[in-house]
C-alpha positions, 0 to 999 in steps of 0.5 A: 519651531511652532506650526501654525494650526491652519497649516494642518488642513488643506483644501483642493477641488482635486482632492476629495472635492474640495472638502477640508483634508488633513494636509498632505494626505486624502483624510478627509475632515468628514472621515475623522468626524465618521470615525470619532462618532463611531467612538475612536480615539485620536490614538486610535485614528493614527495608528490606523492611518500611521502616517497621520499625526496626532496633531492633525486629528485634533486640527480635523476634530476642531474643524469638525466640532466649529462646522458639525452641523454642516459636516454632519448634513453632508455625512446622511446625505452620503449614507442616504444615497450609499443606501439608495444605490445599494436597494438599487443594485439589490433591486435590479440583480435578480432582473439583471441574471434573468436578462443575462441568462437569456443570452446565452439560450 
């Protein structure tokens, strides 16, 4: 019984936004790309996620390396903005306990 590369991925606006996923599962194309640049392997990459199949983290390699450009765009948008609202957060948190603190004078 053959399997049809396309079936392995799947794409649904309810599931991470509509990006590209390992079919059947929440694993997103993206995850797959952060994971291979911070130098995983594929069999490294299943036995993290157990119940993902060799064959469906070469499927998201492929999709990765025929869109990187786009792929890794949006990956430094979403680290640029986990950043932002990370200086955000540190930024307000001393604000934020002197305001609390108040309260309870």
């Amino acid at each position: 019984m053959s399997i049809a590369i396309d079936s392995l991925l799947a794409s649904s606006p309810a599931v991470r936004h509509g990006r590209p996923c390992i079919a059947g599962t929440g694993i997103s194309v993206n995850r797959i790309a952060i994971l291979h640049n911070l130098g995983y392997g594929i069999e490294e990459i299943v036995r993290k996620y157990e119940h993902l199949t060799p064959a469906g983290v070469y499927a998201a390699l492929a999709y990765y390396f025929a869109n990187k450009s786009e792929i890794d765009a949006e990956n430094s948008a979403e680290e640029a903005e986990a950043a932002r609202i990370e200086r955000e957060f540190i930024a307000g948190e001393p604000s934020r306990l002197n305001a609390d603190t108040s309260l309870s004078r």
